[in-house]
C-alpha positions as CSV (number, residue, x, y, z in Angstrom):
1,X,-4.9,4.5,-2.7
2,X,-1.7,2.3,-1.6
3,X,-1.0,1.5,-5.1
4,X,2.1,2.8,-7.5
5,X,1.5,6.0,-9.3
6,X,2.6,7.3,-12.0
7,X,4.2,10.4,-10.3
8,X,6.6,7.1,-8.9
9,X,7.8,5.8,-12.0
10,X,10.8,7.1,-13.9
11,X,9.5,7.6,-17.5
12,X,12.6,9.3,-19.6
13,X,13.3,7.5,-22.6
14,X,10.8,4.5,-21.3
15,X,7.9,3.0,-23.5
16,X,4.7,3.1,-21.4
17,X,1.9,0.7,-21.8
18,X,-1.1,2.5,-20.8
19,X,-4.7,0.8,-21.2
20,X,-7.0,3.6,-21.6
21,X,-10.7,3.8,-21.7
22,X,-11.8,4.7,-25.5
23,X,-15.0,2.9,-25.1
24,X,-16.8,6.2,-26.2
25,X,-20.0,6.4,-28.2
26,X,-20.2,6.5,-32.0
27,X,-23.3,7.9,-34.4
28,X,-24.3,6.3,-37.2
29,X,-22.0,7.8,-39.2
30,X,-19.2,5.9,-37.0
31,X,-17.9,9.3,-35.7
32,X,-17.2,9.6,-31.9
33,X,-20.8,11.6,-30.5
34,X,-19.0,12.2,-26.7
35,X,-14.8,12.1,-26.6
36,X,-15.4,12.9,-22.8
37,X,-13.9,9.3,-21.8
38,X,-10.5,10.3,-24.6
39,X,-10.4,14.0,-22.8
40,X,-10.2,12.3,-19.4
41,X,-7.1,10.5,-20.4
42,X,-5.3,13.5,-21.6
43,X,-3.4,14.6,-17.9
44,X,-2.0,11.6,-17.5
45,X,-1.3,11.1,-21.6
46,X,0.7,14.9,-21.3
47,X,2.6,14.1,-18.4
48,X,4.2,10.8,-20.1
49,X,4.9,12.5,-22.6
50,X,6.4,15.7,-21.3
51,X,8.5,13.1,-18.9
52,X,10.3,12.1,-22.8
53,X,8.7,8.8,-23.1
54,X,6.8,7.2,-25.9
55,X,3.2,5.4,-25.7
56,X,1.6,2.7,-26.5
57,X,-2.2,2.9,-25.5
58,X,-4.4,0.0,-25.6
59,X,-8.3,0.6,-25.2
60,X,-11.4,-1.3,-25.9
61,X,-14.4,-0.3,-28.0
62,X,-17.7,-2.2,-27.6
63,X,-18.6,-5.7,-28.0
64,X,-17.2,-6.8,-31.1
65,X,-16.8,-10.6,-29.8
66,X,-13.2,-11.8,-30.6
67,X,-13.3,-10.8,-33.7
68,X,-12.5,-8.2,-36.1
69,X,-15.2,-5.5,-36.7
70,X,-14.5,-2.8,-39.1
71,X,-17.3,-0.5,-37.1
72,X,-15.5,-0.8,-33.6
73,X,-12.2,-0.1,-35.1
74,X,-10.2,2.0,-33.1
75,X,-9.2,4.6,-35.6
76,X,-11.9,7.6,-34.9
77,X,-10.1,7.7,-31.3
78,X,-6.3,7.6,-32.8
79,X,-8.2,10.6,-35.3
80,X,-10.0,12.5,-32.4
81,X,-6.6,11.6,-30.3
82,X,-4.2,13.3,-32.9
83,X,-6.8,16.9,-33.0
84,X,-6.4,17.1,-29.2
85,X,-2.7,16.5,-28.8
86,X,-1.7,18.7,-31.6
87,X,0.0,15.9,-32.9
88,X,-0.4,12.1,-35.2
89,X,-1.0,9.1,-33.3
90,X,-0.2,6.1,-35.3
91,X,-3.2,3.4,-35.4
92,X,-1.7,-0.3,-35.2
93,X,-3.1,-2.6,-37.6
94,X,-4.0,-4.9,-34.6
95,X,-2.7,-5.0,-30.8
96,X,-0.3,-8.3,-30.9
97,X,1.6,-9.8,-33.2
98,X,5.2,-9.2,-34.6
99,X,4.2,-5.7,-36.7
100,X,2.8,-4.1,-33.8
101,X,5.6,-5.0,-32.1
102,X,8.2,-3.8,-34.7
103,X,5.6,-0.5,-34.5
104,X,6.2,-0.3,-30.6
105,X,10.0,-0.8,-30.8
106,X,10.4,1.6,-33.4
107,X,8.7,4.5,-31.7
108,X,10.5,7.9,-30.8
109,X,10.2,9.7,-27.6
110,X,7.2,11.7,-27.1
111,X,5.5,9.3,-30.0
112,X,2.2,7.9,-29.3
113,X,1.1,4.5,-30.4
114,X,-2.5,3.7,-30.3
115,X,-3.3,-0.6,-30.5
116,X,-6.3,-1.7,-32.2
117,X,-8.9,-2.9,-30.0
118,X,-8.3,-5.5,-27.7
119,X,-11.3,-7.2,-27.5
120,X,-10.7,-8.1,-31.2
121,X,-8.9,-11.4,-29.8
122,X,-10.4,-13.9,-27.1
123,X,-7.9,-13.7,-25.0
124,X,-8.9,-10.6,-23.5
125,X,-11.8,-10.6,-22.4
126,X,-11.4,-14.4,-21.3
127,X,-7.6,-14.8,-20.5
128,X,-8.0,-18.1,-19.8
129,X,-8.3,-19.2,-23.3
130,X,-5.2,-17.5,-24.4
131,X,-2.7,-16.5,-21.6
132,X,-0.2,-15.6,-24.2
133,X,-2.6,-13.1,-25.3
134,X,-1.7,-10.7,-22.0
135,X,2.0,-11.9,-22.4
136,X,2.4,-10.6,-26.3
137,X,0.6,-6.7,-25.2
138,X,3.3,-6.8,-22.2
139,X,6.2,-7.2,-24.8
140,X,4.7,-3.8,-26.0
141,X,6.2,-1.7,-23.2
142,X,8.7,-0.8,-20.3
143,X,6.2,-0.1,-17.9
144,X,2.3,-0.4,-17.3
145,X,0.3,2.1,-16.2
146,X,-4.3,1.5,-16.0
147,X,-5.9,4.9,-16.3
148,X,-8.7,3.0,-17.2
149,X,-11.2,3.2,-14.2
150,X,-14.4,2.2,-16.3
151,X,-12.9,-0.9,-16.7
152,X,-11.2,-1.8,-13.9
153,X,-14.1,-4.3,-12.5
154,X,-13.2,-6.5,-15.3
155,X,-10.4,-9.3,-15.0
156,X,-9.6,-8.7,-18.4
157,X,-5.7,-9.4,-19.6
158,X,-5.4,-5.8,-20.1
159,X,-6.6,-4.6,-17.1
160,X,-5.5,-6.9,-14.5
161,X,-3.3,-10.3,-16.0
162,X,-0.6,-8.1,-17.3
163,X,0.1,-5.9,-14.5
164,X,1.8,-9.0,-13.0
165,X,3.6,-9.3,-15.4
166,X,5.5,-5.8,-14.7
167,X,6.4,-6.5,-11.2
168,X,6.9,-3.4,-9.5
169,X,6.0,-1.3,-12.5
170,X,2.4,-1.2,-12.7
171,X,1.2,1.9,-11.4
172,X,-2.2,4.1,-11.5
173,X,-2.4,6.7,-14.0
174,X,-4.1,10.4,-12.7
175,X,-7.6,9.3,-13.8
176,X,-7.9,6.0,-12.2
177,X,-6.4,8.1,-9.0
178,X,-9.3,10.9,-9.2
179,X,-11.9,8.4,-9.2
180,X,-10.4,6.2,-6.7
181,X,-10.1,9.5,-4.3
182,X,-13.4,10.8,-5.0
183,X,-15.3,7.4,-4.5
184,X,-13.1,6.8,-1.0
185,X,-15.2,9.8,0.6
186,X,-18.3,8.0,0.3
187,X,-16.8,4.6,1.8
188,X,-14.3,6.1,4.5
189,X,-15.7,9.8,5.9
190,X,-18.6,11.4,3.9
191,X,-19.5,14.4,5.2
192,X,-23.0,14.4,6.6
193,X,-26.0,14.8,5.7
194,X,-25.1,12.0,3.1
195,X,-27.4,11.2,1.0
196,X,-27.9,9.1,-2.0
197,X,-30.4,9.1,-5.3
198,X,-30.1,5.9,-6.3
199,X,-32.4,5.1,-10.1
200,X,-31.8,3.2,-13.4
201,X,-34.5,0.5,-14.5
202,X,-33.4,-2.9,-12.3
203,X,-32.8,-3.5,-8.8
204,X,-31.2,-7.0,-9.2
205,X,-28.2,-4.5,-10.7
206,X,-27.9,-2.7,-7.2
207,X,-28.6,-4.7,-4.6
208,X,-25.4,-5.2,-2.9
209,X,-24.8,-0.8,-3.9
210,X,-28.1,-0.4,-2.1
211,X,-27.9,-2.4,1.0
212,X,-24.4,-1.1,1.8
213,X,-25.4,2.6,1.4
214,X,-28.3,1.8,4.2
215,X,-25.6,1.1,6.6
216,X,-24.1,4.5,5.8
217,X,-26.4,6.9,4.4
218,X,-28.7,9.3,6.5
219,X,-31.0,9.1,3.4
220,X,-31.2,7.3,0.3
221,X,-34.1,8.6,-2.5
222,X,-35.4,5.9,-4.8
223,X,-36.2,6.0,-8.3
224,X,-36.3,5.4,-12.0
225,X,-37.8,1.6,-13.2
226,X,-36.6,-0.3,-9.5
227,X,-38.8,1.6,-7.8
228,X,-41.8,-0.7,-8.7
229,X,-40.2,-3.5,-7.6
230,X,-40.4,-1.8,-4.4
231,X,-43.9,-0.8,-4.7
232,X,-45.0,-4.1,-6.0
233,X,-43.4,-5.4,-2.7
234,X,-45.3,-2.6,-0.4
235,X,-48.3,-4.3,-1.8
236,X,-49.0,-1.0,-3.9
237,X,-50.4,-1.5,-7.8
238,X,-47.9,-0.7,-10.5
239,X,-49.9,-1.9,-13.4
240,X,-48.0,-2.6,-16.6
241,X,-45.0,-1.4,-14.8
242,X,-41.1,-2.9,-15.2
243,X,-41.0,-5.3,-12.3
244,X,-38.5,-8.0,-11.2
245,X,-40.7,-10.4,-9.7
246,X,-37.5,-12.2,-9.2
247,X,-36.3,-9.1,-6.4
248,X,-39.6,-8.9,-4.4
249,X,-38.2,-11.1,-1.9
250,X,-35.0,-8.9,-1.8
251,X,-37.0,-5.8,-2.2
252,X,-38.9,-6.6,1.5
253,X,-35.6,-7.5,3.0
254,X,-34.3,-4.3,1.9
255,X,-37.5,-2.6,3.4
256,X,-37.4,-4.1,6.9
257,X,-33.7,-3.2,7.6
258,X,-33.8,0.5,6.6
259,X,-34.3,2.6,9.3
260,X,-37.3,4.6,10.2
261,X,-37.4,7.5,7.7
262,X,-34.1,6.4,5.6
263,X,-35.8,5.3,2.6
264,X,-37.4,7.8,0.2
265,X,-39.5,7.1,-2.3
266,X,-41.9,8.9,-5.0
267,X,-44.3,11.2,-3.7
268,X,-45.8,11.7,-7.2
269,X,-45.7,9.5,-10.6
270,X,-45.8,10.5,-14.5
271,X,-48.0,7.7,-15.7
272,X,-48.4,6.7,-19.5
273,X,-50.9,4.0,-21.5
274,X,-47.7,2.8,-23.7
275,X,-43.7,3.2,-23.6
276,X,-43.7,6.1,-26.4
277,X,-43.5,9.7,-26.3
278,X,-46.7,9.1,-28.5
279,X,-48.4,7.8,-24.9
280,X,-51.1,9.7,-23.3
281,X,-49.4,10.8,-19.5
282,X,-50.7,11.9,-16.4
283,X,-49.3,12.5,-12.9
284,X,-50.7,10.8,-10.2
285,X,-49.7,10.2,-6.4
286,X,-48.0,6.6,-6.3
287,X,-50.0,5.7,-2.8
288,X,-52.8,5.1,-5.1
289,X,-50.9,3.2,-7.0
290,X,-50.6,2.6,-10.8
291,X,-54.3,1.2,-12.8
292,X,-54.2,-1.5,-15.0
293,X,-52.8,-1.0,-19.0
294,X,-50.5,1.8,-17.5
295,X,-47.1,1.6,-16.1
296,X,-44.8,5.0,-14.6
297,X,-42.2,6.5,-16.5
298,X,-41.3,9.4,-14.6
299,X,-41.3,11.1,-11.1
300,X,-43.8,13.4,-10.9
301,X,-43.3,17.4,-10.5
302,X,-43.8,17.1,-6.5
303,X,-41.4,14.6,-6.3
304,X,-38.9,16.6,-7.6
305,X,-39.8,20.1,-6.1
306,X,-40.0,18.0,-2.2
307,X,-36.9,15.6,-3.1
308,X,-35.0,19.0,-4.4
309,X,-35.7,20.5,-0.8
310,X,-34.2,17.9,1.0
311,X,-31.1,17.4,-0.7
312,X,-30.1,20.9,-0.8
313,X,-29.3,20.2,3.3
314,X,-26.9,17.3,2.2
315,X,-22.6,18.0,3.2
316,X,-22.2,15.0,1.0
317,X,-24.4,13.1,-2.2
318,X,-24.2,10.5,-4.6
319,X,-26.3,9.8,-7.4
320,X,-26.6,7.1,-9.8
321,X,-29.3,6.2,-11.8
322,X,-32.0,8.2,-13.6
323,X,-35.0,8.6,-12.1
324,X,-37.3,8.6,-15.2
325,X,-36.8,6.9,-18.5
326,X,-34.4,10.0,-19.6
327,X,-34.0,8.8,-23.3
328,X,-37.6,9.9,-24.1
329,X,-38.2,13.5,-23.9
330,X,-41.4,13.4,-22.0
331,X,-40.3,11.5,-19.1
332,X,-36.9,13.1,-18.7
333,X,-38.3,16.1,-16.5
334,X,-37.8,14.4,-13.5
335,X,-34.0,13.5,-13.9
336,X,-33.6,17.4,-15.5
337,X,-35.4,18.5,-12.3
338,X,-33.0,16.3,-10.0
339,X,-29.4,17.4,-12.0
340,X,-30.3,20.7,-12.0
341,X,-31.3,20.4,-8.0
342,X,-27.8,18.7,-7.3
343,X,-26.3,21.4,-9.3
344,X,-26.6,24.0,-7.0
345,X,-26.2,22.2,-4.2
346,X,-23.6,23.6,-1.7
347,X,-22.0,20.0,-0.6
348,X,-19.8,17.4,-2.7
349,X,-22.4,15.7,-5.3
350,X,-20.1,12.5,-6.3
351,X,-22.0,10.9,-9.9
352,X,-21.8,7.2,-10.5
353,X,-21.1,7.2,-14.1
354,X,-23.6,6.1,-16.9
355,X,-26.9,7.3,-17.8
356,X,-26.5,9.9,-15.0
357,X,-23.3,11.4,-16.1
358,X,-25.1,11.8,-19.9
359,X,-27.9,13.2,-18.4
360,X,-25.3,15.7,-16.7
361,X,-24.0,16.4,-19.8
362,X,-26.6,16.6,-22.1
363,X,-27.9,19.6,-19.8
364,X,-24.3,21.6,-20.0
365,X,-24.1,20.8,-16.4
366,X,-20.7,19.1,-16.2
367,X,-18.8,21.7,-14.5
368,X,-21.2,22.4,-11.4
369,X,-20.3,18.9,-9.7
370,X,-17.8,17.6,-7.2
371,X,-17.1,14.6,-9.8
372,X,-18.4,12.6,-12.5
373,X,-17.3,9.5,-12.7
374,X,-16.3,7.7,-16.3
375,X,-17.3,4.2,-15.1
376,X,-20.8,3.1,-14.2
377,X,-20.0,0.1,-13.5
378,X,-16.9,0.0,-11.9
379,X,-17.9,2.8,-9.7
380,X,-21.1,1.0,-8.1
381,X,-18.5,-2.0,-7.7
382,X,-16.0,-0.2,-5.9
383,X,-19.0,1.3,-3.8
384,X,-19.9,-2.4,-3.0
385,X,-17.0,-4.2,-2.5
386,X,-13.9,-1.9,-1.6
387,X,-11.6,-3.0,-4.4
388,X,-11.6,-4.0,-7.9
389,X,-9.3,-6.7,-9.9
390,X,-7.6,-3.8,-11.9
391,X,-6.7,-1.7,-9.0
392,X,-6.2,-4.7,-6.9
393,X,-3.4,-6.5,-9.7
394,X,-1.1,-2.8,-9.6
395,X,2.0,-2.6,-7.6
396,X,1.4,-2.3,-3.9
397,X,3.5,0.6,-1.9
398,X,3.9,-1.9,1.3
């Protein structure tokens, strides 16, 4: 990445301005269930603070619609923040305005400032409404650094307006550098075999993701709810099925330029008369296709056991996407079946964030990979396009 990084920038008695990603899950009881996003930001968090400067971390956390919500308040991050560091981070009272900046100012080095949520004011999210907005978070700090890589597909203020506005001081903290590394194998020199298991429920999502792995993929395995789209466009029955008929079009243009053996789908289907766990299931082979007042939920045990075989020869995978409707326990066999496949594989498995990453982890399986990325999103962007507005809006080394 020909971008500043934080390794470049001289951090002794500076404030940094860091935007973060805290978007992290919260239970019912508004306690965070999964700090792995807050634990990825800690190497680059350490190392601005061992350098003697103080931070100021900005971060978003859900949808709260310019507007304050008490139950995406930022504070259970600044608490679970404070446990890891061994030390208090403050929680500002908002992220603008002149007592967070008196807040800022007024921090020691080594200090560590966490702003409440961003998307709080409608400037964020749509700069365009309030450019001051970006300019008031840049009075905030010295320097800018985004570690946020699950965010950095949005041209949000804090992730891509204010890094001009710290001309030749917005660099790329150690996270957003991992995932930038570790998604450029795939695009520049994967090793081959690549291969690629591609799922989640719509193909309309991963259209452009899927027809640029088929110009560089040796194989690419199709699951989870698109894959009916595809069948639906094969002229194969996928009764109640999730279908885009919106795609089919798309679906048999994807068809007719794969090459001869490069597409992979389902040998075998777990069927079910209802989306429950309650649903009677059975496994059938998808030629046959799905019958009426039933729809597939699942890949079915041969599937996995055939689809297992032939990714164990791969120098080089990604994955993205489960291939079963994971969140209900008796249609998440195939995705267990696949993670736990990939696990032991002997080349570099590279996971594209989301549901695939929490399947991962649900199964204790988090240290037997290459690299799990933090952002879904931004990952099948960067896999599409190259580049993203975040990265693209830090400080260029030439």
């Amino acid at each position: 990445m020909n971008k500043l990084n934080l390794r470049d920038l001289s951090l002794k008695g500076k404030r940094v301005l860091m935007r973060v990603d805290f978007n992290v899950p919260l239970n019912k009881e508004g306690t965070i269930s999964d700090d792995s996003r807050i634990q990825a930001s800690l190497p680059s968090i350490q190392y601005i603070l061992d350098q003697g400067a103080s931070l100021v971390l900005m971060s978003h956390l859900g949808r709260p619609k310019a507007k304050f919500d008490s139950s995406l308040s930022l504070a259970p991050c600044a608490k679970r923040l404070s446990e890891l560091l061994g030390q208090k981070v403050q929680l500002a009272p908002d992220c603008i305005g002149p007592v967070v900046k008196q807040m800022a100012l007024e921090l020691k080095p080594k200090e560590v400032l966490l702003l409440e949520n961003v998307r709080f004011h409608a400037g964020e999210e749509t700069p365009e409404v309030d450019p001051t907005f970006a300019e008031q978070l840049a009075e905030l700090g010295d320097v800018y650094v985004n570690d946020a890589f699950g965010t950095a597909h949005r041209a949000h203020a804090s992730t891509a307006l204010i890094a001009k506005l710290f001309p030749g001081h917005a660099a790329a903290g150690f996270l957003m550098e991992k995932e930038v590394q570790a998604l450029r194998i795939l695009i520049c020199d994967p090793t081959r075999p690549f291969y690629a298991v591609i799922g989640g429920s719509k193909i309309s999502t991963k259209i452009g993701l899927i027809q640029n792995l088929l110009k560089s993929v040796d194989a690419l395995f199709l699951g989870g709810g698109m894959l009916f789209t595809f069948m639906k466009a094969q002229g194969v029955e996928i009764g109640n099925s999730l279908v885009e008929l919106d795609s089919l079009e798309t679906a048999k243009i994807i068809l007719a330029k794969a090459k001869k053996d490069q597409l992979h789908f389902p040998i075998d289907l777990v069927i079910a008369d209802g989306f429950s766990n309650e649903a009677s299931t059975r496994v059938i082979l998808a030629k046959e296709g799905i019958p009426a007042g039933w729809q597939g939920l699942d890949v079915g045990p041969q599937t996995v056991k055939e689809w297992s075989s032939e990714l164990a020869n791969a120098a080089t995978v990604f994955w993205n996407g489960p291939v079963g409707v994971f969140e209900m326990s008796h249609f998440a066999e195939g995705t267990k079946g696949i993670a736990a496949s990939l696990a032991t594989s002997k080349g570099r498995v590279i996971v594209g964030g989301g549901d695939s990453v929490a399947a991962i982890e649900r199964l204790g399986l988090s240290n037997q990979f290459y690299h799990l990325s933090t952002g879904g999103g931004a990952s099948l962007e960067y896999l599409e396009y190259g580049h993203l507005p975040g990265i693209d809006a830090l400080t260029s080394l030439s």
